[in-house]
GUKELUM-135295 format. One record per residue: residue in one letter; x, y, z of N, C-alpha, C in turn. Coordinates in steps of 0.1 Angstrom, whole numbers, plus 5000, padded with zeros to 4 digits. Layout:
+---+-------+--------+------+--------+---------+------+-------+--------+------+
: r : neast : nnorth :  nup : caeast : canorth : caup : ceast : cnorth :  cup :
+---+-------+--------+------+--------+---------+------+-------+--------+------+
: A :     X :      Y :    Z :      X :       Y :    Z :     X :      Y :    Z :
...
+---+-------+--------+------+--------+---------+------+-------+--------+------+
# end
This chain:
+---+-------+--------+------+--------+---------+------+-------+--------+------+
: r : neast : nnorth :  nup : caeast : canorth : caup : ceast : cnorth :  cup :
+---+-------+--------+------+--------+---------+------+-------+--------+------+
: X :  7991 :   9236 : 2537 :   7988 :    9223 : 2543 :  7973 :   9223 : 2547 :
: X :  7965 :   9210 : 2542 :   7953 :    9211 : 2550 :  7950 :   9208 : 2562 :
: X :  7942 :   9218 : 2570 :   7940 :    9209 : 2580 :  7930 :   9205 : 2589 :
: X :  7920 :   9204 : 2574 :   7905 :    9205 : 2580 :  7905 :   9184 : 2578 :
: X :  7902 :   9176 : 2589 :   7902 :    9160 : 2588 :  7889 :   9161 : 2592 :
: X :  7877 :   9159 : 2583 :   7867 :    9159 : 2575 :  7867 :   9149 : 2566 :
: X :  7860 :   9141 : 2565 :   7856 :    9127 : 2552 :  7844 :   9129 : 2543 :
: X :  7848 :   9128 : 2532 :   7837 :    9126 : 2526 :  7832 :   9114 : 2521 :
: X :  7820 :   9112 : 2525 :   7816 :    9096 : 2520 :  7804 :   9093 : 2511 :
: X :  7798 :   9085 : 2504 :   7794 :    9082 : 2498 :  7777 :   9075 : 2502 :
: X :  7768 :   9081 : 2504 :   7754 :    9078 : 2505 :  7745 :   9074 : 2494 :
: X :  7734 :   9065 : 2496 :   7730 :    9058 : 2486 :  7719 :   9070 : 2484 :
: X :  7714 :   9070 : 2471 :   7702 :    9084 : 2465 :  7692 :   9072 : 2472 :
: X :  7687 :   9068 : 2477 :   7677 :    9061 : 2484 :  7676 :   9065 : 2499 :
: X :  7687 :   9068 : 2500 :   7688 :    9068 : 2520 :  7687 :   9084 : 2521 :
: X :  7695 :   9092 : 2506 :   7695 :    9105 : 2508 :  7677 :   9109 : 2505 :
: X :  7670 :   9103 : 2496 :   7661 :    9105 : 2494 :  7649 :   9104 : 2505 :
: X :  7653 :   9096 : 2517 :   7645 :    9090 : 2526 :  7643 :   9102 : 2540 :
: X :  7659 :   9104 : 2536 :   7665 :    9115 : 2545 :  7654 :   9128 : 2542 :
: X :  7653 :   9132 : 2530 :   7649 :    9146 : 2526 :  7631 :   9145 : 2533 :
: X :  7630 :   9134 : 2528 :   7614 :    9132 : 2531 :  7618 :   9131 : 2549 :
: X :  7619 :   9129 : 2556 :   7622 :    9130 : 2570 :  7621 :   9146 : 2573 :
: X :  7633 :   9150 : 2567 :   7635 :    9162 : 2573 :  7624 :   9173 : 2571 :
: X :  7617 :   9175 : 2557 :   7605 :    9182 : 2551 :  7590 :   9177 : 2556 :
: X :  7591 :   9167 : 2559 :   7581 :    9163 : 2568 :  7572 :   9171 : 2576 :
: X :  7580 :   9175 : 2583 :   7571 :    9192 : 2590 :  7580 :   9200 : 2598 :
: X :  7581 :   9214 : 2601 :   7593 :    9225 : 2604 :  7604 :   9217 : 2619 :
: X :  7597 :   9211 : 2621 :   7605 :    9209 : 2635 :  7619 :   9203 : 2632 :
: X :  7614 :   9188 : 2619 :   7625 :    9183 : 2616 :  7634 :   9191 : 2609 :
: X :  7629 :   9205 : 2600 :   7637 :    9206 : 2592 :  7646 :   9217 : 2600 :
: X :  7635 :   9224 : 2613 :   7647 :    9236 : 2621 :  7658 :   9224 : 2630 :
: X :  7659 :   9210 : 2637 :   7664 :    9200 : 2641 :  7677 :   9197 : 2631 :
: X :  7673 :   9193 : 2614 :   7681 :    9196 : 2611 :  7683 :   9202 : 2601 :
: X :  7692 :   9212 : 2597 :   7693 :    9224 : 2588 :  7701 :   9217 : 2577 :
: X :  7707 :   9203 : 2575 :   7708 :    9196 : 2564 :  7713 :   9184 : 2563 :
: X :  7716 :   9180 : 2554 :   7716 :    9161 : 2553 :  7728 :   9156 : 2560 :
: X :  7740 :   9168 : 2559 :   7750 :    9163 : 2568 :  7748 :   9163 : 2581 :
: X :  7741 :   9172 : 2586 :   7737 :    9178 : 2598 :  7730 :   9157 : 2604 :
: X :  7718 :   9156 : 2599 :   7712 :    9146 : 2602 :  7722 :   9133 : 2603 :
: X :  7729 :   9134 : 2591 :   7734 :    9120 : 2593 :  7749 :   9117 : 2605 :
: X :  7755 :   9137 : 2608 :   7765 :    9129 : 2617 :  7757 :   9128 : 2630 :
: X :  7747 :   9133 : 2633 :   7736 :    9130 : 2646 :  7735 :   9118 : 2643 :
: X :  7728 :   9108 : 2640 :   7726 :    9094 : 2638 :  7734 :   9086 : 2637 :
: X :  7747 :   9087 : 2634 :   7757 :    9081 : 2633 :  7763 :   9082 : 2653 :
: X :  7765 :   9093 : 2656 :   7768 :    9095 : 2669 :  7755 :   9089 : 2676 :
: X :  7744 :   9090 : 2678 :   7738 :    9084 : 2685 :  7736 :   9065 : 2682 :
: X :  7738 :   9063 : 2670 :   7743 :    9047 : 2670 :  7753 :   9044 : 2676 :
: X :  7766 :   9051 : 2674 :   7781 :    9052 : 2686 :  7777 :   9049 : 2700 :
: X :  7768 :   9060 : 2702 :   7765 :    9061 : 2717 :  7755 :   9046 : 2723 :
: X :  7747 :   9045 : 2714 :   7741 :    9032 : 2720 :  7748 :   9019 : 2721 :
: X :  7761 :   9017 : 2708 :   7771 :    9010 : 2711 :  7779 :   9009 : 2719 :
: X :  7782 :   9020 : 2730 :   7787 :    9021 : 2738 :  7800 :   9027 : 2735 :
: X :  7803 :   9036 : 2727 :   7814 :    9040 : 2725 :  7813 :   9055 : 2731 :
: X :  7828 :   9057 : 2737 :   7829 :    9072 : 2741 :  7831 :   9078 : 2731 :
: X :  7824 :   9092 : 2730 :   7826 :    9102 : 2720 :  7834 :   9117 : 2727 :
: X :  7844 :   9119 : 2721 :   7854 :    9130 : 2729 :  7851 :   9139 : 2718 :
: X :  7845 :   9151 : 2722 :   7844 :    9167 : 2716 :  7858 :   9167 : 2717 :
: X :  7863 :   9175 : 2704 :   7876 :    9177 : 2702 :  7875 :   9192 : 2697 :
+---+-------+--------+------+--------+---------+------+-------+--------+------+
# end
């Protein structure tokens, strides 16, 4: 049985591309984030959070 609930989704080569140049930009972004997944579930939670949604560490 799996029981890793983890999604995988689908990013546009434009946003991933925008992403890379962000993060390579200069060391800080890239030690911040160590990769594209890394960046995009931070961003996505900090949109949550400005929407006002609770986010529960599980």
């Amino acid at each position: 049985m799996v029981t890793n609930k983890e999604t995988t989704v689908k990013v546009s080569r434009w946003l991933v591309e925008e992403i890379d140049k962000y993060v390579n930009k200069n060391m800080k972004n890239a030690s911040d984030f160590p990769s594209k997944r890394n960046f995009v579930d931070r961003a996505i939670m900090l949109l949550l959070e400005e929407k006002g949604v609770k986010l529960d560490e599980k």
